[in-house]
C-alpha positions as CSV (number, residue, x, y, z in Angstrom):
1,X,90.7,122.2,103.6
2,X,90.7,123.4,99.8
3,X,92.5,122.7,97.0
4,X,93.3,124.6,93.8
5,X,92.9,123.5,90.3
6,X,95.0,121.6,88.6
7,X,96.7,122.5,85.1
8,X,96.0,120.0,82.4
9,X,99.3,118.8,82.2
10,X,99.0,117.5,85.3
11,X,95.9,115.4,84.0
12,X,97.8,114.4,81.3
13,X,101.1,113.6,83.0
14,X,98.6,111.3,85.2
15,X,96.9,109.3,82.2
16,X,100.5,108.3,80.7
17,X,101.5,107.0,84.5
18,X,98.4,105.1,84.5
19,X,99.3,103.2,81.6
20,X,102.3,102.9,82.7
21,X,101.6,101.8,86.3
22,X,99.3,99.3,85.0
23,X,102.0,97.0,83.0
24,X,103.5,96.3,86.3
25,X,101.1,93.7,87.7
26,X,100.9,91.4,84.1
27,X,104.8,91.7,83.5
28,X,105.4,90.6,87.2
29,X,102.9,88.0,87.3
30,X,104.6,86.5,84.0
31,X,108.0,86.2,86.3
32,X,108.6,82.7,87.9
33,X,111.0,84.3,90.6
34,X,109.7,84.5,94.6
35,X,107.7,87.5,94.8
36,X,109.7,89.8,97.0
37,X,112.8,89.0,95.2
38,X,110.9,90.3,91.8
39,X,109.5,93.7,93.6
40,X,113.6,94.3,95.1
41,X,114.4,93.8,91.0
42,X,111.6,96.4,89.3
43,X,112.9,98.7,92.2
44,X,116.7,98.2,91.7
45,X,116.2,98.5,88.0
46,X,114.1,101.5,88.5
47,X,117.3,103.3,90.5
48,X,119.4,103.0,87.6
49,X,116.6,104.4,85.2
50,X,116.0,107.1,88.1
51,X,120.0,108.0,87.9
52,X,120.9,110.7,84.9
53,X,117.3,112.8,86.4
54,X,118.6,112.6,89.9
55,X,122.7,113.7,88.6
56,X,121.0,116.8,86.8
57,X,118.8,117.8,89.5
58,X,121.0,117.1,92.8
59,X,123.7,119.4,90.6
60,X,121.0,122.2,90.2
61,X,119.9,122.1,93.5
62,X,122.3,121.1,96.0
63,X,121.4,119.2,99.2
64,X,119.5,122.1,100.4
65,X,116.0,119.7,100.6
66,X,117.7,117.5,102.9
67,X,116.9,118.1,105.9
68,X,116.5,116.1,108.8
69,X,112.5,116.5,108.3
70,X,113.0,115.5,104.6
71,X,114.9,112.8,105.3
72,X,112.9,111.2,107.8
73,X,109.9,111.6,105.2
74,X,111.9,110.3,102.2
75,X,112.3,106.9,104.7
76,X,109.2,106.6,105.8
77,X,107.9,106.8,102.2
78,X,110.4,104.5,101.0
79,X,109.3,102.1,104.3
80,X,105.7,102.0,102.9
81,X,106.7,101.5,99.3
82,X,108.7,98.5,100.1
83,X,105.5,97.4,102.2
84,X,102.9,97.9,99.3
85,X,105.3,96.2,96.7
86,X,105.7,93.4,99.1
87,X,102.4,92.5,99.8
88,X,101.4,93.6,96.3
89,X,104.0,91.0,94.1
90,X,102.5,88.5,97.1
91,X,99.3,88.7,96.1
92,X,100.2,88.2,92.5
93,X,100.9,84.4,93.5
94,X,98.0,83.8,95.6
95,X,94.8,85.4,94.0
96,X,93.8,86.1,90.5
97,X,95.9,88.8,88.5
98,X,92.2,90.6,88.4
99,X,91.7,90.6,92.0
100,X,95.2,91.8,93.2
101,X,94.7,94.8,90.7
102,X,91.6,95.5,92.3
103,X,92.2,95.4,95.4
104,X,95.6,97.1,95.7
105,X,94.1,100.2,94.0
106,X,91.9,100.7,96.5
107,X,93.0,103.3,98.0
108,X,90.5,105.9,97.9
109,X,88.4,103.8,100.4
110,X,91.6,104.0,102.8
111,X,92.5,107.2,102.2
112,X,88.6,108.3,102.5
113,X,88.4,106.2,105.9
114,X,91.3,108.1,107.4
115,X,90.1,111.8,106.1
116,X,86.9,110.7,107.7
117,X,88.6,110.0,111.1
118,X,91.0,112.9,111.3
119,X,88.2,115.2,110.0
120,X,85.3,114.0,112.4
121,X,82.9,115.3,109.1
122,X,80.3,113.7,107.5
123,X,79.7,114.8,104.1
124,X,76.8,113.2,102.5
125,X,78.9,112.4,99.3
126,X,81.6,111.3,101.1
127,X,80.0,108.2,103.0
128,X,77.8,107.4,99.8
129,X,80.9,107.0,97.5
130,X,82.6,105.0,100.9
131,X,79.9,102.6,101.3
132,X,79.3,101.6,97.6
133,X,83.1,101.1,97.5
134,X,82.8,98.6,100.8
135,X,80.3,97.2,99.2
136,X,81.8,96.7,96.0
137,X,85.1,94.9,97.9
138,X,82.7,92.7,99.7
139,X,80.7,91.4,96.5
140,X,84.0,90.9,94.8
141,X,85.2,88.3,97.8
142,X,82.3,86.4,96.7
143,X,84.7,84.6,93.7
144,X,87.7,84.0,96.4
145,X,87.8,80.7,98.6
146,X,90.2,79.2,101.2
147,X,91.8,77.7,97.7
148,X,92.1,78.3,94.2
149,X,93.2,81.2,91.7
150,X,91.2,83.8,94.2
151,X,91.7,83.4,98.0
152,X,90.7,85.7,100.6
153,X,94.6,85.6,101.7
154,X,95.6,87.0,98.6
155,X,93.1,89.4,98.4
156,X,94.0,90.3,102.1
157,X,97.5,90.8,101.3
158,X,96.9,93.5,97.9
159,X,94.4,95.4,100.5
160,X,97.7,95.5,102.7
161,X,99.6,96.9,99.5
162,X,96.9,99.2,98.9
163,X,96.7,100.6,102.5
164,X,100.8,101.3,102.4
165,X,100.4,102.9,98.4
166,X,98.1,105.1,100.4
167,X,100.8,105.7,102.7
168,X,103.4,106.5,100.3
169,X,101.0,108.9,98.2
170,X,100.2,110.9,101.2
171,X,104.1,111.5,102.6
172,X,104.5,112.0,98.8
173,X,102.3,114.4,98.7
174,X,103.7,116.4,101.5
175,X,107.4,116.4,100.0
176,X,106.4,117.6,96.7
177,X,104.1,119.8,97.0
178,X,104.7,121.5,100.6
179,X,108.1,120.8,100.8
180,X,108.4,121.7,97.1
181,X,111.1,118.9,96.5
182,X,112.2,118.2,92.6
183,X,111.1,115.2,91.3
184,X,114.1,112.8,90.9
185,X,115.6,114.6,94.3
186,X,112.7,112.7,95.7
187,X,112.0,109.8,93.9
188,X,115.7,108.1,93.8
189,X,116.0,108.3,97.8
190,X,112.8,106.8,98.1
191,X,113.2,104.0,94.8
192,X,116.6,103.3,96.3
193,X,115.3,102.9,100.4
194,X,112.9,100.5,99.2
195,X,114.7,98.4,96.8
196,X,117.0,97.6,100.0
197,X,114.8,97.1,102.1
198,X,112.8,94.9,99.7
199,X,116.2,92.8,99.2
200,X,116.7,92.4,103.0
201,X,113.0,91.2,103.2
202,X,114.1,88.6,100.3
203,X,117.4,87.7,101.6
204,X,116.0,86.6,104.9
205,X,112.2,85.4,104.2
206,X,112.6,83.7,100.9
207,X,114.0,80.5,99.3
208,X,115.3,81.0,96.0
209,X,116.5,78.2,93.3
210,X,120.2,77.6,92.2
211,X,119.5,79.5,89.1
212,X,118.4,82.7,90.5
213,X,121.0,85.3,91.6
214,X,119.4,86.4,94.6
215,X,121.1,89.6,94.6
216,X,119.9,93.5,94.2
217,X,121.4,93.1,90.1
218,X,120.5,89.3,89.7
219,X,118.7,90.0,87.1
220,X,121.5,91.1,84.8
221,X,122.3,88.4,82.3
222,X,119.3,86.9,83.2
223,X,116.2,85.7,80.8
224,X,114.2,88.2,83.0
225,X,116.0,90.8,81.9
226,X,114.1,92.2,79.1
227,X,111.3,92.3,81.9
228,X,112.7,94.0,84.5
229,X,113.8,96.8,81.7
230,X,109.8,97.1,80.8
231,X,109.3,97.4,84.5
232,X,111.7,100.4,85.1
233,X,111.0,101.9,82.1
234,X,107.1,101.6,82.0
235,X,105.6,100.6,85.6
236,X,108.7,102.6,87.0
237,X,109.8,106.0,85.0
238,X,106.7,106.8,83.5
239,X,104.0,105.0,86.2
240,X,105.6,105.6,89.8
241,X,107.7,108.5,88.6
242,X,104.8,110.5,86.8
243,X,102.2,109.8,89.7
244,X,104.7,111.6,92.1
245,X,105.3,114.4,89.2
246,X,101.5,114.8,89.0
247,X,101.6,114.6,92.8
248,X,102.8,118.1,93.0
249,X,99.4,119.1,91.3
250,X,96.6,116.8,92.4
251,X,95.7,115.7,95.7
252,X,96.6,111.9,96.7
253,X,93.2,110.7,96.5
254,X,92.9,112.1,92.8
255,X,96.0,109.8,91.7
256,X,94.1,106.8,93.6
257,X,90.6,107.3,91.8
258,X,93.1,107.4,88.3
259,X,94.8,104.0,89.6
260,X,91.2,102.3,90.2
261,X,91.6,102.3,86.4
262,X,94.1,99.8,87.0
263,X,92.3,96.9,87.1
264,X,90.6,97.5,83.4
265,X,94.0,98.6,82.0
266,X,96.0,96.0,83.9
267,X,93.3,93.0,83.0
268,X,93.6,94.2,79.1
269,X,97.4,94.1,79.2
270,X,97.8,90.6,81.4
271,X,95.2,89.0,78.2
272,X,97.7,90.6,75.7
273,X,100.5,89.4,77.3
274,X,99.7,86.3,79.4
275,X,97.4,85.1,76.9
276,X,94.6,84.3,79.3
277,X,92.9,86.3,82.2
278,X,90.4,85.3,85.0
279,X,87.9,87.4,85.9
280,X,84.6,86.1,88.1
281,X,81.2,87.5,87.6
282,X,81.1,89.1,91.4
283,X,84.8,90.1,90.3
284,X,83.0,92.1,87.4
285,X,80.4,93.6,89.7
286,X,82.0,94.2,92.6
287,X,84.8,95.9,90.7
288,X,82.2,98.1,89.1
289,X,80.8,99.3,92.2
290,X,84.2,99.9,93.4
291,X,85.1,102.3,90.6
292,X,81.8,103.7,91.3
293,X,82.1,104.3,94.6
294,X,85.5,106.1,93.9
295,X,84.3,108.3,90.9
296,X,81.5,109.4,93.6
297,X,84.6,110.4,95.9
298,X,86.0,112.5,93.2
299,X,83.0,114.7,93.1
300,X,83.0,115.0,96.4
301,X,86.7,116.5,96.0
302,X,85.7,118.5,93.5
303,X,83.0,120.1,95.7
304,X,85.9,121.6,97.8
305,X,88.0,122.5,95.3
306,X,88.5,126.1,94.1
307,X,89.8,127.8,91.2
308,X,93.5,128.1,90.9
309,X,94.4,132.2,91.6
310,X,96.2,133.7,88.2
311,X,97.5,136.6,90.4
């Protein structure tokens, strides 16, 4: 398997995602909503924002991309969105904001793990850059307990996230770049399948208080408002939305290396704006080795990689 080289806006459409991605976890950790309930918001709000792009291209292009083959992508992508914002916004409540960050972006390690298995090869680069990452995870456990800020269930459940954002990058990748489907053609669909079934999930698991309007648009009129708008706008247009633009460029375990960044970014921003941050010394190492690990992987990549043709 090969890949060709990217263009450098695709590096650079990735760096503003990143950013943007990363002002999700700090502006949903600063809700006091249940946690599902929050994720269905960001994801309703993010529809609207997703609306005018979607218009414009579904008038340019038809419904020619959706086929039955497309369709049954755009669902299961959707499925494993809902999952990873799910589990993620869980985490959120039960472990530090540093350690949900860290482990939800782990996805090269999954991703890695299951190029390993389909692949059956054993590239020395490849199992180096694994292992320090599995290594890094495990030290970083060392700050969680049964109880407290960082528990090993919240951990459990942003690894869950992070295993279903691998998921969604990889049926991602297949729509836009093999299936060559426009951006917003692709990303509403999927935005708006999740947002329901993220509402269903909320509507049947979760207990809400008098004052919250546990509906898709409850948010409206609300004194989370302002929040949800930074959520669509930031984590959603320019984070979600330019991961699966730069998707059609870079290979999904390229956009998880970039998210490992997360954790740094989000940690900076959750100080800003919560005022106060959390972060363990085996948090500090074991996130270290996990970027490590990770940056190893991308060299591997790029050992397969060849030139882009100019014919």
């Amino acid at each position: 398997m090969t890949y060709e080289r990217p263009p450098a806006m695709a590096w650079a459409i990735l760096a503003i995602a990143l950013f943007g991605v990363s002002s999700g976890g700090p502006l949903l950790a600063s809700m006091d909503t249940p946690p599902v309930l929050r994720a269905s918001w960001r994801l309703w709000a993010t529809c609207i924002v997703l609306v005018p792009g979607f218009i414009v291209q579904l008038k340019k292009s038809g419904y020619e991309k959706y086929n039955l083959r497309n369709l049954s992508l755009i669902t299961l992508s959707g499925f494993a969105l809902a999952i990873h914002f799910a589990a993620w916004t869980w985490s959120l409540d039960h472990t530090s904001l540093a350690h949900s960050l860290l482990f939800v972006t782990s996805h090269p390690i999954v991703i890695v793990s299951a190029m390993f298995i389909i692949e059956r090869k054993a590239d020395f680069l490849l199992i180096t850059g694994a292992c320090i990452g599995f290594m890094g995870a495990g030290v970083a456990l060392l700050d969680a307990s049964d109880s407290g800020s960082v528990t090993y269930v919240g951990d459990a459940a942003a690894f869950i996230g992070a295993v279903a954002g691998a998921a969604y990058l990889a049926v991602g990748r297949i729509l836009r770049s093999e299936s060559k489907i426009p951006l917003f053609i692709y990303a509403f669909p999927v935005t708006t399948v999740s947002a329901i079934i993220l509402t269903t999930l909320s509507a049947t698991f979760e207990k809400t208080g008098s004052s919250i309007a546990a509906h898709p648009f409850g948010w409206i009129g609300s004194e989370y408002f302002l929040t949800i708008a930074a959520l669509a706008l930031g984590a959603g247009l320019l984070g979600h939305t330019g991961l699966n633009a730069a998707l059609r460029w870079l290979p999904p375990i390229i956009i998880s290396v970039g998210l490992l960044f997360e954790p740094i970014l989000g940690s900076v921003i959750g100080l800003l704006l919560l005022g106060t941050i959390e972060v363990g010394f085996w948090t500090v190492l074991g996130g270290v080795m996990m970027i490590f690990g990770a940056t190893i992987l991308t060299f591997w990549l790029e050992s397969r990689t060849e030139p882009r043709s100019t014919n």
